[in-house]
C-alpha positions, 0 to 999 in steps of 0.5 A: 360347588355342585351337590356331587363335590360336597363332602359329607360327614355322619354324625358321630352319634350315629351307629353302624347298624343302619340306624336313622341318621342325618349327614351334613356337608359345610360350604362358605354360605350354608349347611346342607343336611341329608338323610344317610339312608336315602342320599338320592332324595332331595337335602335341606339348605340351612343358613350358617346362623340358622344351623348354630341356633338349631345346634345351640338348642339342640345341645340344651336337650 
């Protein structure tokens, strides 16, 4: 799948003034994240393992 098929989605805790905000696209291998504000710079590859440990932290607060 290329970049420009990815589907993204916003986080829901994201507002709809423009405020800084990530976008993630799921694909069978990784997590792929994004800057909303900025969708032509380059995005970060994460493992599917690495993404559950970075959300299992960030979800401790």
């Amino acid at each position: 799948m290329s970049v420009t098929q990815l589907v993204w989605f916003k986080s829901s805790y994201s507002g709809s003034a423009g405020d800084d905000c990530v976008e993630v696209a799921v694909t069978e291998q990784v997590i792929r994240v994004r800057d909303s504000k900025d969708v032509t710079r380059p995005h970060v590859a994460v493992g599917r393992d690495g993404w559950a440990s970075f959300v299992r932290y960030a979800a401790r607060g």
